[in-house]
C-alpha positions in Angstrom: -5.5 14.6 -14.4 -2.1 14.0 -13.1 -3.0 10.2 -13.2 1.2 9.4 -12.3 1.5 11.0 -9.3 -0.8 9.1 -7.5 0.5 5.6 -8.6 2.6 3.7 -6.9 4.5 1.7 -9.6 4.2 -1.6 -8.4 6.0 -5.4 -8.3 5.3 -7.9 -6.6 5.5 -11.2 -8.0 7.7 -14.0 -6.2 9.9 -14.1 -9.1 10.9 -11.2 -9.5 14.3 -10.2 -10.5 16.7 -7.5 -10.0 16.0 -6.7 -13.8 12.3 -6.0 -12.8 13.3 -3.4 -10.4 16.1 -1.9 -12.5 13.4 -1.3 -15.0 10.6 -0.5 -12.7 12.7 2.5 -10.9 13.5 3.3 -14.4 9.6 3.8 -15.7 9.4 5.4 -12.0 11.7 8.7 -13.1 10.5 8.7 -16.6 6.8 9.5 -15.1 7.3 10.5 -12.2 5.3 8.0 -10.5 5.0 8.6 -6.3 6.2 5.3 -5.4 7.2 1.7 -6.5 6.2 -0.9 -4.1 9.0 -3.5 -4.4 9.8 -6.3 -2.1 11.4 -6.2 1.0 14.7 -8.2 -0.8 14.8 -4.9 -3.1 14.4 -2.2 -0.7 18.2 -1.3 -0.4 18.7 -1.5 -4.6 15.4 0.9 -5.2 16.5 3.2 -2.7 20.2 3.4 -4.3 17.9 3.5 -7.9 15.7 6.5 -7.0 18.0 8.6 -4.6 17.8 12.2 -5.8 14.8 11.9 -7.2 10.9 13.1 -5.6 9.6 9.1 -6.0 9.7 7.3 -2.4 10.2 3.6 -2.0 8.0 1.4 -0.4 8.0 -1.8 0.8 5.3 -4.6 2.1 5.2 -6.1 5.4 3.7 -9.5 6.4 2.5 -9.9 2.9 0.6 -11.2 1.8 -1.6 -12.8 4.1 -0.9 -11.0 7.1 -0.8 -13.9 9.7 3.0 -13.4 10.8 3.3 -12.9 14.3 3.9 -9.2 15.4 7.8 -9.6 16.4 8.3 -11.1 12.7 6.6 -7.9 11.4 8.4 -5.8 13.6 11.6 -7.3 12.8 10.5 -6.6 8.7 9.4 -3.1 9.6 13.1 -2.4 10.8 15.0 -3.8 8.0 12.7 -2.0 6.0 13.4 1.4 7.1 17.3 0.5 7.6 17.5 -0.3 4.0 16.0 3.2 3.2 12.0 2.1 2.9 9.9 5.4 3.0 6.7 3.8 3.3 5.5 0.3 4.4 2.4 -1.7 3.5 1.8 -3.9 6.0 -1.4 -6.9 6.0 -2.9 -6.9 9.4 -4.2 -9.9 10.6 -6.9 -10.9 8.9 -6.9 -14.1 10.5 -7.4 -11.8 13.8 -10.5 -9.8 12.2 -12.2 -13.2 11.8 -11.4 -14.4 15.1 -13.1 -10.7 16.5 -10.1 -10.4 18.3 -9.6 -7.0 18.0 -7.4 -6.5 21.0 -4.9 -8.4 19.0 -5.2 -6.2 15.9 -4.7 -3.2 18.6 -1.5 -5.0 20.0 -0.1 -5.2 16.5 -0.9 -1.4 16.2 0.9 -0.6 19.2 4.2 -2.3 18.8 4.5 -1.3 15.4 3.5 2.4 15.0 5.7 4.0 17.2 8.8 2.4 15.1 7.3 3.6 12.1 6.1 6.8 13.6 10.0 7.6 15.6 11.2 6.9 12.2 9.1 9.6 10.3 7.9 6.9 7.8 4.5 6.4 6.2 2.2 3.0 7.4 -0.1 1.9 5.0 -2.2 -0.8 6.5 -4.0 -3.5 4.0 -7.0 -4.8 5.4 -8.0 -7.1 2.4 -11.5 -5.9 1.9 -12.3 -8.7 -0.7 -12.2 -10.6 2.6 -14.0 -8.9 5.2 -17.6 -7.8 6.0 -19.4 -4.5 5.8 -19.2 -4.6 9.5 -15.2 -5.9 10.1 -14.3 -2.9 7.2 -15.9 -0.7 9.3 -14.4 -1.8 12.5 -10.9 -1.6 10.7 -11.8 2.1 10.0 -12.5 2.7 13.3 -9.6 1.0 15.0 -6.6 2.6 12.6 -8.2 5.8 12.2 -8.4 6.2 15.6 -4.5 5.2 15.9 -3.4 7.3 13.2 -2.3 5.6 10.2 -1.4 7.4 7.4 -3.3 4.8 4.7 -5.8 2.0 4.6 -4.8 0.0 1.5 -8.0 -2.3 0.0 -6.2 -5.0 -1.1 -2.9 -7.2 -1.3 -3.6 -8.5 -4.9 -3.3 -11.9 -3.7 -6.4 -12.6 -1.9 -10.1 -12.4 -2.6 -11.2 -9.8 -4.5 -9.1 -6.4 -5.2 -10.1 -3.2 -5.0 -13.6 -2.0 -5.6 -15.2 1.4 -5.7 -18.1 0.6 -3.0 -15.1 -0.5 -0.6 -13.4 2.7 -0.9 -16.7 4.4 -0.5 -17.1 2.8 2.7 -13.7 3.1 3.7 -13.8 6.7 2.8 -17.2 6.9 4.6 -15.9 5.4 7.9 -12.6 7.2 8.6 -11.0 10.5 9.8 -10.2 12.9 7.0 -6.4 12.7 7.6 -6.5 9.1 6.8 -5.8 8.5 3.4 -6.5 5.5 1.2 -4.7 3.3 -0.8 -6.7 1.2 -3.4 -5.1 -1.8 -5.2 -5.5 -5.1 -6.6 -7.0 -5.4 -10.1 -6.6 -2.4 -11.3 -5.5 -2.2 -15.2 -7.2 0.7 -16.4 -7.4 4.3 -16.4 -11.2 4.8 -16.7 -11.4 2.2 -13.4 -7.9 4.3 -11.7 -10.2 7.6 -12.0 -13.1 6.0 -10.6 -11.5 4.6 -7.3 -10.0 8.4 -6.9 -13.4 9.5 -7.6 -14.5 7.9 -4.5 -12.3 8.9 -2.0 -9.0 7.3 -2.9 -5.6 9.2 -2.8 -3.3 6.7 -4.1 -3.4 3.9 -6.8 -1.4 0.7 -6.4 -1.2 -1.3 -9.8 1.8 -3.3 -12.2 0.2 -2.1 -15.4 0.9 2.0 -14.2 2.4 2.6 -18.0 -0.7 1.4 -19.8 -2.9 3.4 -17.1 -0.8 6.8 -18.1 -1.1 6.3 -21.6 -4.9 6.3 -21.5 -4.8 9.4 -19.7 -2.9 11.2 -22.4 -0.6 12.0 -19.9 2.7 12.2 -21.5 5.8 10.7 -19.9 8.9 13.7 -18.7 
């Protein structure tokens, strides 16, 4: 398995320094990794880091507890893509989800798509499973597979559990075929990587992507 291509090399942390993404862009070529997830302060610098090159840049939007009001996320989503951002992560509301006021969540949807969408970028949306109910996961499969997002991301990293397999099951379960997901948060190995692709994920999001490779036995290019 091809464990590197369906990474995306991450960091996150709120320290983190223009070293960090030097180096992480860096261990991005050398394994040809699909992403790295940086922050939005970063965006420009990864960009300028990875140009030429088949790995995309992506960047996270009301992170990462998703309670920013939608004209602050807008306003991120734009700088994003003007600093080069291929694809965006964005938290929903999960403040919204617990409310059940999913007329808000659609609101968010449609100011914010059709930017993303006129734009030709990628929207992966993070509905922190570790947070929600069987029934709220399924009503955020419902609601953003019916409006077309590319991926449904498990988890922000920062809040309640990360990813698990039965959530990407039921993710997987509960949405359209061309809806991809995203799994992340807690993952630091390769045997637990394989799993979540096992059950229906198409893309990994981790910080420990090296180790992850090298228990493959995939070797670096």
């Amino acid at each position: 398995m091809d464990i590197a291509a369906y990474i995306d090399h991450t960091v996150l942390k709120p320290d983190t320094t223009l070293t960090d993404i030097e180096r992480l862009c860096g261990e991005a070529l050398t394994y040809r990794f699909a992403a790295v997830c940086v922050p939005p302060l970063y965006v420009k610098k990864a960009t300028e880091l990875l140009a030429g090159s088949a790995v995309k840049t992506a960047t996270v939007i009301g992170f990462p507890f998703g309670y920013s009001a939608i004209e602050a996320k807008l306003a991120e989503v734009v700088l994003a893509i003007v600093d080069g951002a291929d694809e965006l992560d964005m938290v929903m509301n999960i403040a919204a989800v617990k409310n059940n006021d999913w007329q808000f969540i659609a609101s968010e949807m449609n100011a914010i798509l059709p930017v993303i969408r006129n734009k030709n970028r990628v929207l992966k949306v993070i509905i922190e499973t570790g947070m929600l109910t069987t029934d709220e996961i399924i009503k955020c499969c419902t609601l953003y597979g019916a409006a077309g997002v590319d991926f449904l991301k498990t988890s922000t990293g920062y809040g309640g559990k990360g990813a698990t397999v039965e959530a990407v099951r039921l993710m997987r379960q509960h949405l359209p075929p061309h809806v991809q997901i995203k799994a992340s948060g807690g993952i630091r190995s390769f045997a637990f990587a394989a799993e979540l692709l096992a059950a229906g994920a198409s893309r990994i999001g981790c910080s420990g992507s090296i180790d992850i490779v090298h228990a493959s036995g995939q070797k670096p290019v």
